[in-house]
C-alpha positions in Angstrom: -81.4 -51.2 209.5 -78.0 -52.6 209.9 -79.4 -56.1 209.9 -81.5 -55.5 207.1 -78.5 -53.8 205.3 -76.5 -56.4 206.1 -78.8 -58.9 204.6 -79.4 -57.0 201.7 -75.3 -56.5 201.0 -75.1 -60.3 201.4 -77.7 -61.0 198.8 -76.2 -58.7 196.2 -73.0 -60.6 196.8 -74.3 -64.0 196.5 -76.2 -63.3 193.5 -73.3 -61.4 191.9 -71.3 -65.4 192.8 -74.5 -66.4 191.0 -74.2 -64.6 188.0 -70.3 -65.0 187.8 -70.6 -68.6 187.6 -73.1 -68.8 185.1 -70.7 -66.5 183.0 -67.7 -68.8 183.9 -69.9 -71.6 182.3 -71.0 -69.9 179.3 -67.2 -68.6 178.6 -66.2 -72.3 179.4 -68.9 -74.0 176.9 -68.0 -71.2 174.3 -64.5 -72.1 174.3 -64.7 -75.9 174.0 -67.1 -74.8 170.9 -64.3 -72.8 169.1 -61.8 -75.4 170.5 -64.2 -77.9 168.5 -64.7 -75.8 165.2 -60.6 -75.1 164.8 -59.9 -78.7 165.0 -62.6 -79.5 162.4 -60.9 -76.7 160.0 -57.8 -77.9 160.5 -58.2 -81.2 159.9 -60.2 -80.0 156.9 -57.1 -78.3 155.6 -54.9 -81.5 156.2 -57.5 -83.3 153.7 -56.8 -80.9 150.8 -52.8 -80.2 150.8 -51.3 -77.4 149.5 -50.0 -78.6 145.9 -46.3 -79.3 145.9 -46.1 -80.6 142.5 -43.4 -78.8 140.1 -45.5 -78.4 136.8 -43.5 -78.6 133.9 -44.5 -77.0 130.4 -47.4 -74.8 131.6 -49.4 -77.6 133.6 -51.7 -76.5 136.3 -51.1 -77.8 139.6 -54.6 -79.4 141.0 -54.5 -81.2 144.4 -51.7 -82.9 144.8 -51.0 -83.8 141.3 -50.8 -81.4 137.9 -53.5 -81.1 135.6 -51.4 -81.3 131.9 -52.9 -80.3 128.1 -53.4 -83.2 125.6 -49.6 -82.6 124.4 -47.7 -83.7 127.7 -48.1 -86.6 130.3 -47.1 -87.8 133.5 -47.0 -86.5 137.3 -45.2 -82.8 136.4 -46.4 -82.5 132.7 -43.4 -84.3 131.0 -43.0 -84.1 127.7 -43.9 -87.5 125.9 -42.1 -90.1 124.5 -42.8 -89.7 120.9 -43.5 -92.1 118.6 -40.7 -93.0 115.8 -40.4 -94.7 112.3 -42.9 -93.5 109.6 -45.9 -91.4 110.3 -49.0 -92.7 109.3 -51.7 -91.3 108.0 -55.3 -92.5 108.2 -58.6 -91.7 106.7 -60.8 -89.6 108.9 -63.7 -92.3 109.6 -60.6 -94.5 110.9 -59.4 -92.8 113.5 -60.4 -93.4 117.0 -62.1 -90.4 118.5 -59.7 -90.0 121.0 -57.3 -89.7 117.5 -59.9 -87.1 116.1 -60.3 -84.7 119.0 -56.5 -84.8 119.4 -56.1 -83.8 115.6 -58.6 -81.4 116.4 -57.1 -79.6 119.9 -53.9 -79.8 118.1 -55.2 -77.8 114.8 -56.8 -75.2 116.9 -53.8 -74.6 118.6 -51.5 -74.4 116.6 -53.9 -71.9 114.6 -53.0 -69.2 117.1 -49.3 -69.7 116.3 -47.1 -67.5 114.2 -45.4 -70.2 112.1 -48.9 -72.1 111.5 -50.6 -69.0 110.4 -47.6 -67.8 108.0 -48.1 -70.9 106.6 -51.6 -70.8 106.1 -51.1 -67.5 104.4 -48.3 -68.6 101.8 -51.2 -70.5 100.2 -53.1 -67.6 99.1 -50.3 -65.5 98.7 -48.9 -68.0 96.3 -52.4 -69.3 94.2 -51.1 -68.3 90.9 -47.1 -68.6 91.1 -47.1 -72.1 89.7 -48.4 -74.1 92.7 -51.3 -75.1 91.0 -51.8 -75.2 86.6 -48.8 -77.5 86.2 -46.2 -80.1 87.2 -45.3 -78.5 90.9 -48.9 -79.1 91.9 -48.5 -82.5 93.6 -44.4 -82.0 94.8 -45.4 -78.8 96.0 -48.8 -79.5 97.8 -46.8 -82.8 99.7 -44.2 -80.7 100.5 -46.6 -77.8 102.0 -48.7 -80.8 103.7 -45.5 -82.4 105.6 -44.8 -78.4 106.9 -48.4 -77.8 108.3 -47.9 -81.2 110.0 -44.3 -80.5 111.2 -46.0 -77.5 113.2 -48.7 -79.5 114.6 -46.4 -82.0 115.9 -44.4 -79.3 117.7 -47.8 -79.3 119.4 -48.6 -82.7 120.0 -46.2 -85.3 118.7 -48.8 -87.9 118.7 -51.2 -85.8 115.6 -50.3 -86.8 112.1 -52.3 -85.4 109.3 -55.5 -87.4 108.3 -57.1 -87.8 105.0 -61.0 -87.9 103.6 -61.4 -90.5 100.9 -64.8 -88.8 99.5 -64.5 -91.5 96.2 -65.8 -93.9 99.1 -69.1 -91.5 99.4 -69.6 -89.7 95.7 -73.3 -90.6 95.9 -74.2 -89.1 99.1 -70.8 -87.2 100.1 -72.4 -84.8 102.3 -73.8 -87.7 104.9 -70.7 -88.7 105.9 -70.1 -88.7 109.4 -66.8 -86.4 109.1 -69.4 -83.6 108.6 -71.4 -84.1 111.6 -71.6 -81.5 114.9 -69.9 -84.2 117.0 -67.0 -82.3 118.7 -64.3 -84.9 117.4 -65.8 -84.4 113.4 -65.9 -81.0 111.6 -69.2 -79.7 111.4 -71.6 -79.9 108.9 -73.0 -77.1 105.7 -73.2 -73.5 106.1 -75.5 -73.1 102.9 -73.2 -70.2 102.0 -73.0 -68.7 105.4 -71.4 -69.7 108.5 -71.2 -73.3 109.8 -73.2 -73.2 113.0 -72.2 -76.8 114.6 -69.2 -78.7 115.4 -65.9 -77.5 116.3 -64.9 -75.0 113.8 -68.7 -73.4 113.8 -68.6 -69.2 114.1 -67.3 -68.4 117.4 -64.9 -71.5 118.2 -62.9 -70.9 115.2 -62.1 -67.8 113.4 -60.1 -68.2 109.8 -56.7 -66.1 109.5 -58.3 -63.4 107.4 -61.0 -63.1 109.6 -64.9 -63.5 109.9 -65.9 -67.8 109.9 -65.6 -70.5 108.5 -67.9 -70.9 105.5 -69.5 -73.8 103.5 -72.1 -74.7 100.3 -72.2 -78.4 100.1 -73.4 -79.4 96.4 -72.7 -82.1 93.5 -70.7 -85.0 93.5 -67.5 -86.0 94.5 -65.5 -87.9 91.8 -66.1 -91.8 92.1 -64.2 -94.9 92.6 -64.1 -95.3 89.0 -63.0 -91.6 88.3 -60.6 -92.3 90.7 -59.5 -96.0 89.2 -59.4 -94.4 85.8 -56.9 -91.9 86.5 -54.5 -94.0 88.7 -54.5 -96.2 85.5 -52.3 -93.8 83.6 -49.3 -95.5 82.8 -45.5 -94.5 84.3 -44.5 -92.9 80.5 -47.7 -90.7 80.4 -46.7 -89.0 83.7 -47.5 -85.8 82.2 -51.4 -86.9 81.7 -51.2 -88.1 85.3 -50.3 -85.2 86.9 -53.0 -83.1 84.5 -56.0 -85.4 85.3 -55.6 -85.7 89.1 -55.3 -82.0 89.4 -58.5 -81.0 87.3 -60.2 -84.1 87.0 -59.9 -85.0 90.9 -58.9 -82.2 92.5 -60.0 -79.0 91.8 -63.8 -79.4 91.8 -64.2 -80.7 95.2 -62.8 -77.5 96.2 -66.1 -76.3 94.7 -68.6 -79.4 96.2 -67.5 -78.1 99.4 -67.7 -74.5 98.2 -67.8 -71.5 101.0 -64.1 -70.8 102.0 -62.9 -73.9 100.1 -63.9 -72.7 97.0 -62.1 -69.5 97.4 -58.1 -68.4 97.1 -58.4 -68.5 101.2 -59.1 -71.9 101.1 -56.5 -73.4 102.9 -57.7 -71.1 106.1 -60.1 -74.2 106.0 -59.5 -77.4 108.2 -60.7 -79.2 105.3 -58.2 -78.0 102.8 -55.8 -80.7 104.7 -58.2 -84.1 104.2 -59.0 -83.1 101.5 -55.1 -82.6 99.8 -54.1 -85.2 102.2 -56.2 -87.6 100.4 -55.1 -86.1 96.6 -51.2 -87.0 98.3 -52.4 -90.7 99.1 -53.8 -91.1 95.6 -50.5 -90.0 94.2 -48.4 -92.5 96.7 -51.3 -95.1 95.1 -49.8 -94.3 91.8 -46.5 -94.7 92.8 -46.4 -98.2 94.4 -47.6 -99.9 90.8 -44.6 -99.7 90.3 -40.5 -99.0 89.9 -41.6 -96.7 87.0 -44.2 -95.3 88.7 -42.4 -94.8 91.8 -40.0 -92.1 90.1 -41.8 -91.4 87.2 -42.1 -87.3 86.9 -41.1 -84.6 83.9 -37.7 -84.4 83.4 -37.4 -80.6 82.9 -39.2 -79.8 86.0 -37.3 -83.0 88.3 -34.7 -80.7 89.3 -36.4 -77.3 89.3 -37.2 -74.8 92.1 -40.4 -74.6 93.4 -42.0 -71.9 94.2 -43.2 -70.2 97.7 -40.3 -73.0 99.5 -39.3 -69.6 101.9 -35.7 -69.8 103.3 -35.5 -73.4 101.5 -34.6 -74.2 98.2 -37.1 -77.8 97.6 -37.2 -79.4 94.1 -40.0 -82.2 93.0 -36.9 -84.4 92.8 -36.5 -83.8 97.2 -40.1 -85.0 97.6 -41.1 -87.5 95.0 -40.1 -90.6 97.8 -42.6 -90.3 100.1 -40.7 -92.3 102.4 -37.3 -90.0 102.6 -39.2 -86.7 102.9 -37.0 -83.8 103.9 -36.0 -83.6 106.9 -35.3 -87.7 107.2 -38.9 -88.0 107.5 -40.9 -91.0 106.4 -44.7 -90.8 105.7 -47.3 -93.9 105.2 -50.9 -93.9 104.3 -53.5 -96.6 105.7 -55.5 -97.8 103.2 -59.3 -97.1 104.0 -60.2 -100.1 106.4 -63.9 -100.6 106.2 -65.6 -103.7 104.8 -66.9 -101.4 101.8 -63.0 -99.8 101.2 -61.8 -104.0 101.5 -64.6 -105.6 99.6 -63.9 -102.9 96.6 -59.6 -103.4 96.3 -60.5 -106.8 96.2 -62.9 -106.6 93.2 -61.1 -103.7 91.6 -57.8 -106.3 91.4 -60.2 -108.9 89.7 -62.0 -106.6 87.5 -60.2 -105.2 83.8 -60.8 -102.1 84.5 -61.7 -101.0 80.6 -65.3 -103.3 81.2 -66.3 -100.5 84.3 -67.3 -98.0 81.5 -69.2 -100.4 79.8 -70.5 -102.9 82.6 -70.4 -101.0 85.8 -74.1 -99.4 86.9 -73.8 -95.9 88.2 -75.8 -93.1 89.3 -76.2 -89.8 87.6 -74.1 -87.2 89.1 -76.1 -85.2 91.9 -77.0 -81.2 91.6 -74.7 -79.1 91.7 -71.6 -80.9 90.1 -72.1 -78.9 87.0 -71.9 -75.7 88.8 -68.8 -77.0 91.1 -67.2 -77.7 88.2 -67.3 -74.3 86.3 -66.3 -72.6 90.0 -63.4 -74.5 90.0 -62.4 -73.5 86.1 -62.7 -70.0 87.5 -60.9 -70.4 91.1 -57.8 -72.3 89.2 -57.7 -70.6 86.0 -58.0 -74.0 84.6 -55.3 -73.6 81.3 -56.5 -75.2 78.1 -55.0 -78.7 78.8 -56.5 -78.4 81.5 -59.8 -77.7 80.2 -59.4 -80.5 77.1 -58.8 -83.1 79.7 -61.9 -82.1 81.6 -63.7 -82.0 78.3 -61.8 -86.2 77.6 -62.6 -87.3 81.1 -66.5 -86.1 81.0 -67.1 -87.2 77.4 -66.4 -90.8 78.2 -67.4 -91.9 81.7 -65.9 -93.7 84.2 -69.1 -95.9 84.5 -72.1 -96.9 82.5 -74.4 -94.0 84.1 -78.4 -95.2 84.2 -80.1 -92.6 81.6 -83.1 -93.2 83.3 -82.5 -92.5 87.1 -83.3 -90.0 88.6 -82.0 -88.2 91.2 -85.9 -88.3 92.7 -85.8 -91.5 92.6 -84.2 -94.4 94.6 -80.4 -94.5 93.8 -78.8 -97.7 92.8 -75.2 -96.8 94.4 -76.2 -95.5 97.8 -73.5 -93.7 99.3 -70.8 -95.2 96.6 -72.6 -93.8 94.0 -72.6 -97.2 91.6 -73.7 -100.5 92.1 -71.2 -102.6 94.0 -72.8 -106.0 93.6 -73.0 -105.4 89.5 -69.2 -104.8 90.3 -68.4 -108.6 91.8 -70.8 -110.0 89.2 -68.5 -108.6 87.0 -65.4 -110.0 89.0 -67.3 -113.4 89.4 -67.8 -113.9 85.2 -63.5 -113.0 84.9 
């Protein structure tokens, strides 16, 4: 029994070796595997540092580097070196996109500041005050134009204001790329309602007062001989000037727009700016004929106050050189730089400008233009002047309009709205 015992003891024991081992193995292999995986997360970890980078102005810190908005540059978020000299200003379809979507991120956020939307607000607080219906419309307007763009360049130095010359598309105005759904363009008509596309569409952008953006895209846009015919007012009929490019040129493309435009909350609208941008430039146009264009403005209104200036007394007088605006700011607009914009300053400095009316085929005006016209008469409480002028400027037009076209039919002007080669035939026969 003993023996047998014995035996027995000894087998437990060697098994119990046995099984010791086989732990000591297992422990061993399991060890060298977590060994294995810290090494791997470590040197994981040593592939993604831990950011070190100071950030300045609100930049996110990404990697090993910081991730900075469109307004600052550089490793920590710098602020940029900002351009100097004169501003210029470019029409819309000559920006680069990079330029656009800048303009764009820059508008939108600046829309959420306080000195932005005040701003926004003086222009419907102010409709009636005198900042349309008279001589402070343009002074004023330029004046209100440079503030908006002051903000936006507190945002991004780089954004200057941009203009829409829509003389360059009266016959098909609503085509025009600048009212496409690309993100770096402005979205296109709302048929009354809210615009559904593009980066100011209902639920991306939401106006001051509240609710969306709105549009109603109908008629046509005043010409390039609208346009010509006004700017060739002379320097000692200043008065005329000022009347015809307000209701002549102005007011009713508040209307062809229409939706929020054609409405006292219209400068809520991103339009508002290429749209008054480009009434400024045609005003600068009439300036640089010449030294008595360049000053030419009422005397009894040169020196006066305008109204809804807050904190700041501004007179025409302040503003009438584009190039000393306050503030030591100088301001330049490009000329439109497409073959179509070059190929029509060269004919229009050939062409007497009296033989347009007479020579130069046009299209009838599209539907709607009417109507857009007798909404603006309403929005602007157009005075009698105002009215006569209207009353001058459609009685006699600009260009020798085809009786028998048809807005059905094939349209001789395209997207001009009149006939450019029967305009250099005309500068050919001079």
């Amino acid at each position: 029994m003993l023996l047998f015992g014995g035996r027995q003891a000894g087998g437990s024991f060697a098994q119990l070796l046995a099984f010791t081992l086989i732990v000591l193995i297992v422990v061993d292999h399991a060890s060298g595997w977590w060994l294995i995986r810290r090494r791997r997360a470590a040197r994981r970890r040593q592939a993604v540092p831990t950011c070190t980078a100071v950030c300045q102005n609100g930049g996110t810190c990404s990697g090993s580097s910081c991730s900075c908005t469109s307004a600052f540059t550089g490793s920590t978020c710098q602020t940029p070196v900002c351009p100097t000299g004169c501003r210029v200003r470019k029409e819309i379809h000559d920006m680069t996109q990079a330029e656009r979507l800048r303009f764009i991120t820059a508008y939108k956020t600046a829309y959420s500041r306080n000195d932005f939307r005040t701003l926004i607000r003086s222009h419907q607080d102010n409709f009636n005050t005198g900042i349309h219906n008279g001589p402070h419309f343009l002074p004023w307007h330029r004046w209100y134009i440079l503030q908006v763009e002051n903000v936006l360049k507190r945002v991004d130095c780089h954004v200057t204001m941009p203009y829409w010359d829509w003389s360059l598309v009266s016959g098909d105005p609503w085509s025009a790329p600048v009212w496409s759904d690309a993100p770096h363009y402005f979205g296109g008509n709302g048929h009354g309602r809210c615009i559904s596309t593009g980066p100011f569409r209902s639920g991306q952008f939401t106006p001051i007062s509240g609710g969306c953006l709105r549009r109603s895209f109908g008629g046509s846009t005043p010409s390039v001989p609208d346009v010509t015919r006004v700017l060739d007012i002379s320097a000692a009929s200043v008065s005329q000037f000022l009347t015809d490019i307000e209701v002549n040129l102005h007011n009713r493309v508040h209307c062809d727009i229409g939706g929020t435009m054609c409405s006292r909350s219209a400068a809520e609208a991103p339009d508002f700016f290429l749209h008054h941008d480009f009434i400024d430039k045609l005003w600068s146009d009439w300036q640089e004929k010449s030294s008595a264009h360049a000053t030419a403005f009422p005397s009894r209104q040169r020196h006066q106050d305008m109204p809804a200036t807050p904190n700041v007394v501004v007179t025409p007088n302040q503003v009438i050189n584009l190039g000393r605006q306050p503030g030591g700011v100088c301001v330049r607009y490009q000329q439109p730089q497409s073959g179509v914009a070059r190929r029509l300053r060269s004919d229009l400095r050939a062409v007497p400008h009296s033989l347009m009316a007479k020579s130069l085929s046009c299209d009838p005006p599209l539907p709607g233009t009417v109507r857009s016209i007798e909404q603006s008469r309403a929005l602007f409480q157009t005075t009698l002047a105002g009215r006569l002028a209207q009353m001058r400027f459609e009685k006699k037009p600009s260009c020798n309009v085809r009786k028998t076209a048809s807005v059905h039919k094939p349209r001789v002007g395209s997207a001009l709205g009149f006939d450019l080669q029967s305009l250099e035939r005309i500068a050919k026969n001079q």
